[in-house]
C-alpha positions as protocol buffer text, in pm:
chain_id: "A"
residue {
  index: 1
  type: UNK
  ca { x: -6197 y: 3493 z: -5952 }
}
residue {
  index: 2
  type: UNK
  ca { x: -6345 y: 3205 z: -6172 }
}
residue {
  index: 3
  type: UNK
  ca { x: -6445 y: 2899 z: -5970 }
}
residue {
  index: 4
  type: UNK
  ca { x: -6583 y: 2577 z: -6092 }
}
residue {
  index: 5
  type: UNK
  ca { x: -6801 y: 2376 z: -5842 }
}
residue {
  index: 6
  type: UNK
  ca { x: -6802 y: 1976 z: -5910 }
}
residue {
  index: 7
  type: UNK
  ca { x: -7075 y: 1877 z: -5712 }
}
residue {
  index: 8
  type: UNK
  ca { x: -7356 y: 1609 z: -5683 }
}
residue {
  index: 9
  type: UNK
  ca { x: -7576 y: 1683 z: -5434 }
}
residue {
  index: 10
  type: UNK
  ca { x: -7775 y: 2003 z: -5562 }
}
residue {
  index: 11
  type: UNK
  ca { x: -7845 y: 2125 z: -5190 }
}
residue {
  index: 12
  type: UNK
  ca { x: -7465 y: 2134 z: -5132 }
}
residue {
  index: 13
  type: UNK
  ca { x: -7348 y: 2314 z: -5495 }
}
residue {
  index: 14
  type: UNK
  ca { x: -7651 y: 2599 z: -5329 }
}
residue {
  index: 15
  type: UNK
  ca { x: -7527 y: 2592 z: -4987 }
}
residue {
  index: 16
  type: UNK
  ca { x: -7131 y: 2578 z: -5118 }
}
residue {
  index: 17
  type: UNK
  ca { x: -7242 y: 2842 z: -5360 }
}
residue {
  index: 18
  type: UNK
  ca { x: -7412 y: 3091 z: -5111 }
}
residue {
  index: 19
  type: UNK
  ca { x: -7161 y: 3075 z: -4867 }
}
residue {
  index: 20
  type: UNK
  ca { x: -6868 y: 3144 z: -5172 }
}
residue {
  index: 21
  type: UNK
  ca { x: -7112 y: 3464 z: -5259 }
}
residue {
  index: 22
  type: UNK
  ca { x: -7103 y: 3557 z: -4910 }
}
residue {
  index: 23
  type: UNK
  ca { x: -6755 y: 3580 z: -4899 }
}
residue {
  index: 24
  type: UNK
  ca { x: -6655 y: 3751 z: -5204 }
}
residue {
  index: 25
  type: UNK
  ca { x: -6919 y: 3884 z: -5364 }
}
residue {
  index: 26
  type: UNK
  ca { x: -6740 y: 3928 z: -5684 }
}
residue {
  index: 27
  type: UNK
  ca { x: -6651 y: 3569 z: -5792 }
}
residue {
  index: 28
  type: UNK
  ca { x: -6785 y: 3406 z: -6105 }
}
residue {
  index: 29
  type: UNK
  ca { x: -6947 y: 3050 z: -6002 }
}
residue {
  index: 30
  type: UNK
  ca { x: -6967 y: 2760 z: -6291 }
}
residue {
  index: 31
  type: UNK
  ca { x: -7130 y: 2444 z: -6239 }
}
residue {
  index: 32
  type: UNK
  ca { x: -7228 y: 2193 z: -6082 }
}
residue {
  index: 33
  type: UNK
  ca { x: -7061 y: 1890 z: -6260 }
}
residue {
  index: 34
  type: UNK
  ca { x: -7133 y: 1606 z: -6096 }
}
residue {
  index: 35
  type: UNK
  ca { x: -6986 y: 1304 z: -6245 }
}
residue {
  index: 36
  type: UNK
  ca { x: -6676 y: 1216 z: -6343 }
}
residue {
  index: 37
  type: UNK
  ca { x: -6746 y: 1149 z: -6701 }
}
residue {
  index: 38
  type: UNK
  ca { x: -6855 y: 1559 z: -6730 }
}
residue {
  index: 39
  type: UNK
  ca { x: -6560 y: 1687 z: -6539 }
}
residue {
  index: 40
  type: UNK
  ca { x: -6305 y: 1545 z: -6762 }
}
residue {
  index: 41
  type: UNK
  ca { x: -6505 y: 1628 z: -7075 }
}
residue {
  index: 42
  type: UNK
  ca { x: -6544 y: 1991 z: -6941 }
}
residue {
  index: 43
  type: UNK
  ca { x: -6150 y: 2021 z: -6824 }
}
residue {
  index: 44
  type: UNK
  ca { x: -6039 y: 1909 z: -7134 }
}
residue {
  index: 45
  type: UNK
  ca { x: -6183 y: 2221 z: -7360 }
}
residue {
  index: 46
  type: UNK
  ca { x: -6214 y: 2448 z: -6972 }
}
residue {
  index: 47
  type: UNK
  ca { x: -5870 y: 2556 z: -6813 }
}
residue {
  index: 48
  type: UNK
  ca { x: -5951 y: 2862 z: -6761 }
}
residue {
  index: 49
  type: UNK
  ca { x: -6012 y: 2833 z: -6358 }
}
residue {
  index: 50
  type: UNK
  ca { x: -5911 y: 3033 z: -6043 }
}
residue {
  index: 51
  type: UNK
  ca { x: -5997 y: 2743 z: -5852 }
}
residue {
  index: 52
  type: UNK
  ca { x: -6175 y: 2391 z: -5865 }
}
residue {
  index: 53
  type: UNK
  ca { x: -6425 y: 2298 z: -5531 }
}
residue {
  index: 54
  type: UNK
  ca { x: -6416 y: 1884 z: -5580 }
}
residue {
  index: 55
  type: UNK
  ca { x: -6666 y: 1673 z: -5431 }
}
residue {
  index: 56
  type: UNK
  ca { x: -6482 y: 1363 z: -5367 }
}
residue {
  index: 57
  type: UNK
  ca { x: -6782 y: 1078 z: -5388 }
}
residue {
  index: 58
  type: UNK
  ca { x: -6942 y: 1210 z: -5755 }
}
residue {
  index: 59
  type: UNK
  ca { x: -7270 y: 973 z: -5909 }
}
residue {
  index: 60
  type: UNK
  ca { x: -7002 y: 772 z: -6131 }
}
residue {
  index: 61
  type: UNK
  ca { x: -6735 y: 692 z: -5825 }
}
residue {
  index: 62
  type: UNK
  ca { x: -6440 y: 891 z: -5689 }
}
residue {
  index: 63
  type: UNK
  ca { x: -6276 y: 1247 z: -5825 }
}
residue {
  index: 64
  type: UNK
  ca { x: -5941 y: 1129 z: -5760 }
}
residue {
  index: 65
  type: UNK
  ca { x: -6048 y: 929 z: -6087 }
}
residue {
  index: 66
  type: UNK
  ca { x: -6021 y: 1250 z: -6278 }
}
residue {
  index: 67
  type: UNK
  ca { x: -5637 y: 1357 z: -6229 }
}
residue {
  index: 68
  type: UNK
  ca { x: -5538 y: 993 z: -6384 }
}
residue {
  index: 69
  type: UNK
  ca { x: -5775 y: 1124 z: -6672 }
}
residue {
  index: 70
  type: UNK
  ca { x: -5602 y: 1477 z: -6723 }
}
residue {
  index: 71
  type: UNK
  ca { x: -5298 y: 1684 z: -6550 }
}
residue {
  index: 72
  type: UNK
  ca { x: -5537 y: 1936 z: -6359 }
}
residue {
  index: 73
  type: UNK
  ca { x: -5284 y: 2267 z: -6294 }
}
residue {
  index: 74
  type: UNK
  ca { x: -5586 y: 2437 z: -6114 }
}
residue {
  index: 75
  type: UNK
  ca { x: -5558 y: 2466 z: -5741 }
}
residue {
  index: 76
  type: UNK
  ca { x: -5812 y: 2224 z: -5597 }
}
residue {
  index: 77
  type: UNK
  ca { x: -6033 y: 2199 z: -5237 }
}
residue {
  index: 78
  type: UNK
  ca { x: -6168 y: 1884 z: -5204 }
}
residue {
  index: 79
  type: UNK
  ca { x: -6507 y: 1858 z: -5055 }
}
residue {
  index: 80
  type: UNK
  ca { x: -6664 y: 1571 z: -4865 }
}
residue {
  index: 81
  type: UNK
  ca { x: -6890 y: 1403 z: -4575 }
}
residue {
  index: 82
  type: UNK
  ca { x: -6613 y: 1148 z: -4469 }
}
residue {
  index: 83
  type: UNK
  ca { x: -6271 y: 1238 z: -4354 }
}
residue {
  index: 84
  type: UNK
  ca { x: -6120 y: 945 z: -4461 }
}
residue {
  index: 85
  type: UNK
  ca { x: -5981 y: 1050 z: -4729 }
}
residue {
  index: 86
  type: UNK
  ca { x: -5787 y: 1333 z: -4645 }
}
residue {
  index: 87
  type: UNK
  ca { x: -5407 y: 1169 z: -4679 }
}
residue {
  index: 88
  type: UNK
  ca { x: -5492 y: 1115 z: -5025 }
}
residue {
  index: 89
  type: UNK
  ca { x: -5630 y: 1487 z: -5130 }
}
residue {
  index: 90
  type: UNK
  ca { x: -5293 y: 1595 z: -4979 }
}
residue {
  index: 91
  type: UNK
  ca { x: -5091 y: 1330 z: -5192 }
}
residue {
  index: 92
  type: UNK
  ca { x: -5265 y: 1530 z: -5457 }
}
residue {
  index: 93
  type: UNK
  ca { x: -5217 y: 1853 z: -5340 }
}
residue {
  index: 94
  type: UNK
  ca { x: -5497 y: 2035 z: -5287 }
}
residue {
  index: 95
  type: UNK
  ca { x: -5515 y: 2375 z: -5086 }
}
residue {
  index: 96
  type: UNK
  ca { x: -5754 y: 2215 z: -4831 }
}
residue {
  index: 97
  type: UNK
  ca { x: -6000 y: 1951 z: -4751 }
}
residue {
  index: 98
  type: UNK
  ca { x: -6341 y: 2081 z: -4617 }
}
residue {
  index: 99
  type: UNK
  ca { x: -6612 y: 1818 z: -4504 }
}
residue {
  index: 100
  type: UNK
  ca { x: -6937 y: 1860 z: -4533 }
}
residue {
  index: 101
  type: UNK
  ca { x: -7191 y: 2049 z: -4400 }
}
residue {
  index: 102
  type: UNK
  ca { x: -6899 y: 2308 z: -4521 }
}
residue {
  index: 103
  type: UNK
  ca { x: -6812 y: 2571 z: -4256 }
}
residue {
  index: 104
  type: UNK
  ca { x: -6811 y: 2915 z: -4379 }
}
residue {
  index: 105
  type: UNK
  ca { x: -6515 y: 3026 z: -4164 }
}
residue {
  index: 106
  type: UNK
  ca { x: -6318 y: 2647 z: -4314 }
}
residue {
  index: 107
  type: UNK
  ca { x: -6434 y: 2795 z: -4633 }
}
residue {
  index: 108
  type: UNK
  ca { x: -6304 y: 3154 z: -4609 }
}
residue {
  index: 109
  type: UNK
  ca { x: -5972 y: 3026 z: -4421 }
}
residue {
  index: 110
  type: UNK
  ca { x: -5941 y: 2769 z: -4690 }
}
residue {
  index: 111
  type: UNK
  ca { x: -6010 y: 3086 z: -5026 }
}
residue {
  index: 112
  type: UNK
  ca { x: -5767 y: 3304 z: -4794 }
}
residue {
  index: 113
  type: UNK
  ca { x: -5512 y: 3029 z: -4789 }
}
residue {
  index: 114
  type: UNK
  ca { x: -5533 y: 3015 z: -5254 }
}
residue {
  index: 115
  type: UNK
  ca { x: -5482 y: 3412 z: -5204 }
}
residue {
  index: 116
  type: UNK
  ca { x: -5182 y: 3443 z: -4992 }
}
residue {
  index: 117
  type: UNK
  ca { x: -5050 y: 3116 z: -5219 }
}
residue {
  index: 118
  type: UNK
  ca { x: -5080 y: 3355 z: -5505 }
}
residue {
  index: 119
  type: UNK
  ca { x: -4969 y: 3635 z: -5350 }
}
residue {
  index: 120
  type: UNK
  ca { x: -4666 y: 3441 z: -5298 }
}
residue {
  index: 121
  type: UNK
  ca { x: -4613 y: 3259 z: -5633 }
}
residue {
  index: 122
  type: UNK
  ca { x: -4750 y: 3493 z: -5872 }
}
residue {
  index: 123
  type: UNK
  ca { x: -5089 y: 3506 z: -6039 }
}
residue {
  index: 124
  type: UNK
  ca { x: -4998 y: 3184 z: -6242 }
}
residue {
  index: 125
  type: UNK
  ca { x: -5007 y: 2974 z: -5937 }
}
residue {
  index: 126
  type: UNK
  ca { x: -5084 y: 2640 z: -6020 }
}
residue {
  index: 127
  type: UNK
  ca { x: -5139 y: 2288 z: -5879 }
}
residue {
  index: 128
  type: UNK
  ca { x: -4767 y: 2223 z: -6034 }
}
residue {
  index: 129
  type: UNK
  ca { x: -4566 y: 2496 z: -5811 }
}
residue {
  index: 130
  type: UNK
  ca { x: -4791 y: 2343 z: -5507 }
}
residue {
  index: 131
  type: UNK
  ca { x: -4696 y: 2026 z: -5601 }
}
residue {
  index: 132
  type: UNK
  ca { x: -4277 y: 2114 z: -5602 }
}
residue {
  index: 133
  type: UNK
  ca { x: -4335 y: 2331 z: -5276 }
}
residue {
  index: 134
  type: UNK
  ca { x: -4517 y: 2008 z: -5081 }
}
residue {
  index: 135
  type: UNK
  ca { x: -4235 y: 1794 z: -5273 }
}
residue {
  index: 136
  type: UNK
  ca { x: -3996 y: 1907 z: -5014 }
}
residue {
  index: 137
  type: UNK
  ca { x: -4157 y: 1883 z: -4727 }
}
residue {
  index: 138
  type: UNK
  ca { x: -4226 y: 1491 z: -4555 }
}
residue {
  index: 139
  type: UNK
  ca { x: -4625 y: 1382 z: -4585 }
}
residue {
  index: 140
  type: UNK
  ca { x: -4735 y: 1358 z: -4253 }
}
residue {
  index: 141
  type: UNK
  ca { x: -4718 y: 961 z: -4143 }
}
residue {
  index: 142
  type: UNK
  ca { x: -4998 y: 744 z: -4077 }
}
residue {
  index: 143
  type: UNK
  ca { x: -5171 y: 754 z: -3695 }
}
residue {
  index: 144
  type: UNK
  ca { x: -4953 y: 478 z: -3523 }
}
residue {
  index: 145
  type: UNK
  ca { x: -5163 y: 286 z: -3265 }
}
residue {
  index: 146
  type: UNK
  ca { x: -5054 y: 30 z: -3042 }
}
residue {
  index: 147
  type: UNK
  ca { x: -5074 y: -304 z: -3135 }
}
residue {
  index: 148
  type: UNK
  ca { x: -4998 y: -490 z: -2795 }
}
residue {
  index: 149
  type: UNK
  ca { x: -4978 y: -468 z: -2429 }
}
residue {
  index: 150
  type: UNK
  ca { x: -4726 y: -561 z: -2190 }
}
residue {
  index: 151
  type: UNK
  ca { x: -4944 y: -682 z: -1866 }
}
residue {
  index: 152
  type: UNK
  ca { x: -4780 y: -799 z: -1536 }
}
residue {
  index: 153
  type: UNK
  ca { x: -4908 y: -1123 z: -1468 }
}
residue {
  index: 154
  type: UNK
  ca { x: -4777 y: -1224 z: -1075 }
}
residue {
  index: 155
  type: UNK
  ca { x: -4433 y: -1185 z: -1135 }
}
residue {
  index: 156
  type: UNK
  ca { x: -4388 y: -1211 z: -1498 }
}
residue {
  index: 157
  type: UNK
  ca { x: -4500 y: -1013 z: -1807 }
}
residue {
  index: 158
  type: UNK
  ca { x: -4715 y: -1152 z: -2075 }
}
residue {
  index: 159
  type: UNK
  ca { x: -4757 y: -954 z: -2413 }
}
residue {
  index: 160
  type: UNK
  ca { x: -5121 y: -962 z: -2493 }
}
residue {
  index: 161
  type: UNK
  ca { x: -5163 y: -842 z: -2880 }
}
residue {
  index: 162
  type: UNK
  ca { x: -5513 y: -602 z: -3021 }
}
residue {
  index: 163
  type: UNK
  ca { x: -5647 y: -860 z: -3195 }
}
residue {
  index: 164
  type: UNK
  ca { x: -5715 y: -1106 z: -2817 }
}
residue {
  index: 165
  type: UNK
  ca { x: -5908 y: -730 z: -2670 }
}
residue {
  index: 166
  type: UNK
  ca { x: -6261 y: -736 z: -2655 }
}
residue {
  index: 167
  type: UNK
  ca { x: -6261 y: -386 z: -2481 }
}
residue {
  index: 168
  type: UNK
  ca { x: -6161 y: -184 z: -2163 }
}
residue {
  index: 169
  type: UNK
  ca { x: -6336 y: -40 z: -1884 }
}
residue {
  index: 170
  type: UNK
  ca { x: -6302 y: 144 z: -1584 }
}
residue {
  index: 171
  type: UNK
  ca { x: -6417 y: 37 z: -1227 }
}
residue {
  index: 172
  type: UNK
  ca { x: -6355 y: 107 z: -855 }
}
residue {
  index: 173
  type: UNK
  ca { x: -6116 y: 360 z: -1000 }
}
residue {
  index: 174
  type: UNK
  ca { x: -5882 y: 92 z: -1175 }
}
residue {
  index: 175
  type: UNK
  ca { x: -5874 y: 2 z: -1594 }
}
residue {
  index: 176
  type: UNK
  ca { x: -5945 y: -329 z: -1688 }
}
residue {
  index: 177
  type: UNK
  ca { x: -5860 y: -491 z: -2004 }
}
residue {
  index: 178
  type: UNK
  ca { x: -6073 y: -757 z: -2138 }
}
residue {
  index: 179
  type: UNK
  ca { x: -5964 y: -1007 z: -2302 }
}
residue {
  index: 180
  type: UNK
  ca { x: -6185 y: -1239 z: -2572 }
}
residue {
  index: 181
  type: UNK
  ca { x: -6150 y: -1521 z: -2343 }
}
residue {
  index: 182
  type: UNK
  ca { x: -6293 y: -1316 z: -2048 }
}
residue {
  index: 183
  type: UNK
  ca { x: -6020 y: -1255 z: -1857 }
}
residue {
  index: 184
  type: UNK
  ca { x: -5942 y: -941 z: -1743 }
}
residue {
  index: 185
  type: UNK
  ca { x: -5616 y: -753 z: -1635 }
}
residue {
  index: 186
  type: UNK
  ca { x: -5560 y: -412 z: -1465 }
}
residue {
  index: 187
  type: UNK
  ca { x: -5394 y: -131 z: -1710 }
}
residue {
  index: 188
  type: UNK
  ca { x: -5181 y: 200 z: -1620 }
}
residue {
  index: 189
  type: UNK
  ca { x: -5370 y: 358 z: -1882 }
}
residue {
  index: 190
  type: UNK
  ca { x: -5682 y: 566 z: -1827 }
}
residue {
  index: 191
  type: UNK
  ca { x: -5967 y: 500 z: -2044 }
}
residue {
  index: 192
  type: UNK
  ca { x: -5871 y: 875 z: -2244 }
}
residue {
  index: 193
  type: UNK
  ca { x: -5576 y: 744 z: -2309 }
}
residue {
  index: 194
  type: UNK
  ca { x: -5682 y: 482 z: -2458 }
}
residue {
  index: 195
  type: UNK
  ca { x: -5899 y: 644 z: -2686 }
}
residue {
  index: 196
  type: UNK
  ca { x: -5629 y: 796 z: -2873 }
}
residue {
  index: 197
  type: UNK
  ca { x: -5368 y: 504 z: -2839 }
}
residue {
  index: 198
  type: UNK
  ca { x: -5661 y: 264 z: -3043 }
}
residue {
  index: 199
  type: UNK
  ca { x: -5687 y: 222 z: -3426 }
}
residue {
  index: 200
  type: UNK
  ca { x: -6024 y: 400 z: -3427 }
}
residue {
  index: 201
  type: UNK
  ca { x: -6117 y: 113 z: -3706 }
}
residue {
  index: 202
  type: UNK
  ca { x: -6140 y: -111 z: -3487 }
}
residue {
  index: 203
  type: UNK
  ca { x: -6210 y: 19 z: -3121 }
}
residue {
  index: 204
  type: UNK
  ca { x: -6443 y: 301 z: -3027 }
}
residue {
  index: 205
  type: UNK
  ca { x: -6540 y: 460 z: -2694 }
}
residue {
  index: 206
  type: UNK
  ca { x: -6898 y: 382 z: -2651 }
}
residue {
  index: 207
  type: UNK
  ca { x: -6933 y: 615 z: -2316 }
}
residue {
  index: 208
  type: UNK
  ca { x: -6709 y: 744 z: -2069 }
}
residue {
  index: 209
  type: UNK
  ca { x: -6675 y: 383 z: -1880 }
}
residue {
  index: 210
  type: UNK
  ca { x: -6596 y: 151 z: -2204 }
}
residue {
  index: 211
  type: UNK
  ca { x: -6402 y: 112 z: -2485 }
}
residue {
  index: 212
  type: UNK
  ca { x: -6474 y: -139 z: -2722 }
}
residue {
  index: 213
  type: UNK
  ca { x: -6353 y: -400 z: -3013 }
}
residue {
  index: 214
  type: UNK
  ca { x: -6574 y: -420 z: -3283 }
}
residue {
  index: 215
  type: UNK
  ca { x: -6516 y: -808 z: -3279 }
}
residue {
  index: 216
  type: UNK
  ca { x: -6663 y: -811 z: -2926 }
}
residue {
  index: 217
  type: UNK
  ca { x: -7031 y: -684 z: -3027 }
}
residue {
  index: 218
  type: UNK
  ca { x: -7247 y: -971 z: -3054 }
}
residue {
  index: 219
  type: UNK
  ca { x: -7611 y: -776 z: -3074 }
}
residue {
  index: 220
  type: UNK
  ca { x: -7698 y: -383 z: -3062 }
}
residue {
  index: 221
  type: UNK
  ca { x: -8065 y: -278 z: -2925 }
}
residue {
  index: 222
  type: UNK
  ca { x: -8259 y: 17 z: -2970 }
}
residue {
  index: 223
  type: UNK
  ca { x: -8285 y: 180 z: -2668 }
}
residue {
  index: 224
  type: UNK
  ca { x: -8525 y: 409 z: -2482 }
}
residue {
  index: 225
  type: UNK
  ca { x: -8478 y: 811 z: -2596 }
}
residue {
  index: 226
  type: UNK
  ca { x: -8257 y: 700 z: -2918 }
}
residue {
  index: 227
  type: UNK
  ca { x: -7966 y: 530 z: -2730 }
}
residue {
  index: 228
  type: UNK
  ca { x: -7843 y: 194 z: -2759 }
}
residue {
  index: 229
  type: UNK
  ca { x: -7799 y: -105 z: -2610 }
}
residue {
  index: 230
  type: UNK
  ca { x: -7496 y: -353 z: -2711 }
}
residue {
  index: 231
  type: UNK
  ca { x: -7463 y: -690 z: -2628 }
}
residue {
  index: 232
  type: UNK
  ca { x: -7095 y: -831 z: -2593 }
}
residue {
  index: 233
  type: UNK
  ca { x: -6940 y: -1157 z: -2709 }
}
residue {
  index: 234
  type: UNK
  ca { x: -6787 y: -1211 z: -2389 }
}
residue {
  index: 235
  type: UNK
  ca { x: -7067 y: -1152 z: -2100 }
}
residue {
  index: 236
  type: UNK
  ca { x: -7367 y: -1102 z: -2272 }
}
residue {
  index: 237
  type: UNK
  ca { x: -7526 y: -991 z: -1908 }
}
residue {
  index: 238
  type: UNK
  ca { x: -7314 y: -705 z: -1896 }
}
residue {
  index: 239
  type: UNK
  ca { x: -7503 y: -339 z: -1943 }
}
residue {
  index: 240
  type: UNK
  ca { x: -7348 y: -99 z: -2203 }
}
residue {
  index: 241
  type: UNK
  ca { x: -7512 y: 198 z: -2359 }
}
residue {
  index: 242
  type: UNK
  ca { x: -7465 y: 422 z: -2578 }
}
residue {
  index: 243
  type: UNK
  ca { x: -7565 y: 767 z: -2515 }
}
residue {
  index: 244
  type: UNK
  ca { x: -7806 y: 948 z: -2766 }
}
residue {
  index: 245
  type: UNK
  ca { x: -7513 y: 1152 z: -2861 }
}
residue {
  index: 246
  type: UNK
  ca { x: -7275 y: 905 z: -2986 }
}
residue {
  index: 247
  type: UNK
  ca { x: -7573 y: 648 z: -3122 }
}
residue {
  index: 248
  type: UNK
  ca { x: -7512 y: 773 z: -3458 }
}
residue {
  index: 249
  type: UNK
  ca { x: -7135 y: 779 z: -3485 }
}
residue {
  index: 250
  type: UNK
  ca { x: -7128 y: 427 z: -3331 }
}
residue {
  index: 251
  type: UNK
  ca { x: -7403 y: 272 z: -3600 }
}
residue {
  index: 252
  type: UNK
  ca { x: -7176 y: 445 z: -3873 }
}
residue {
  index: 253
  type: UNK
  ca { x: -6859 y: 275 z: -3718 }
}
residue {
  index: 254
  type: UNK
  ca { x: -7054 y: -76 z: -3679 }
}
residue {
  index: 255
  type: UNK
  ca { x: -7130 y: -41 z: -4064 }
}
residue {
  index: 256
  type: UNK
  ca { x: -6786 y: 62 z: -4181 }
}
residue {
  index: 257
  type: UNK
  ca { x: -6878 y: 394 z: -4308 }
}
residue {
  index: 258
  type: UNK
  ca { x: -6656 y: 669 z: -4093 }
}
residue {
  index: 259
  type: UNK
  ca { x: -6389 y: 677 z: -3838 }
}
residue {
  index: 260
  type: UNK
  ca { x: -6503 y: 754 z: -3542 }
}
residue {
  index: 261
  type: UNK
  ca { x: -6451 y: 1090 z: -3359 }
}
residue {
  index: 262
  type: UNK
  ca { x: -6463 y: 1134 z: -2958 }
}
């Protein structure tokens, strides 16, 4: 098996390549590329590929870049630190989507899957026949989160939408929510609920008690043995850390980076 490795981080093409060896010992290994610029000029005289490993964030911007450039009829894994982009390596139907640090038993499920593909198709499988196999199947739909809440309020119901939450919190056995005007209303929802029912853009669990809007965070503090400290919009007095464990998730969150993962 020929494999090309499009890669621009020299300690992941090793790493990527090691654990490749390690798996099948016989495979020929070509690269790194590590721009876009290089890929296309190499694809456009190199076909002949097994299978393409695709960094998705190269030195000169995104791979997806490169199938505008040229019709690529190898079978593709995508490679990457973020899993944001994972609807759109489907949409352009690659065997799999490994992040990074790559796991070697991700990695040897994800060659297994290009084997049984061809054992299936035919040694000419190609991107193409993926593409008219995934054709007739539905792309799976977008995470839907909920966008309001329906609190009782005496004896009527008042709709209160995402966008008024500063957060949620659990106390004395009862979930609050909390509104950006401070007010705060009891929930039937536990706070793991929760988690999952929140847009993950814009909400993330900060510790087992609270559950936060990003609009809500006024200040964040180092804290003592690598937590932190955040300050909220609405009651600035109130005591919310984030545990040593979570500290760097949350700061990737705060600067837009990642989605969040519990």
């Amino acid at each position: 098996m020929r494999i090309l490795i499009v890669e621009d981080e020299e300690l992941a093409f090793n790493r990527l390549a090691g654990l490749i060896r390690e798996i099948q010992s016989d495979i020929e290994i070509h690269g790194p590329l590590d721009s876009i610029t290089e890929t296309v000029k190499h694809l456009t005289v190199n076909t002949n590929y097994d299978l393409i490993f695709l960094d998705i964030q190269l030195a000169d911007g995104k791979s997806f870049t490169i199938f505008e450039e040229l019709k690529i009829v190898t079978p593709v894994i995508f490679t990457t630190a973020y899993d944001e982009y994972a609807l759109q390596a489907f949409e352009l139907n690659s065997i799999d989507y490994l992040l990074k640090p790559v796991n070697r038993e991700k990695l040897k499920q994800a060659i297994d899957k290009l084997v049984k593909l061809k054992e299936y198709f035919g040694s000419e499988f190609s991107n193409q026949q993926l593409y008219n196999m995934l054709r007739s199947i539905a792309l799976p739909k977008p995470a839907e989160y909920k966008n309001r809440f329906l609190i009782s309020k005496g004896d009527a119901m008042v709709p209160v939408k995402v966008d008024e939450i500063a957060g949620f919190y659990a106390e004395d056995k009862e979930v609050f929510l909390l509104t950006f005007d401070n007010k705060r209303y009891i929930i039937p929802h536990s706070v793991e609920e929760l988690s999952v029912k929140l847009d993950p853009k814009h909400f993330f669990r900060v510790n087992r008690q609270f559950i936060l809007s990003v609009d809500a965070i006024k200040k964040v503090h180092n804290y003592f043995n690598f937590k932190l400290k955040v300050e909220i919009v609405t009651d600035p007095k109130i005591e919310i850390i984030v545990s040593r464990a979570k500290a760097t998730a949350f700061k990737a969150w705060m600067n837009g980076e990642v989605a969040p993962g519990e």
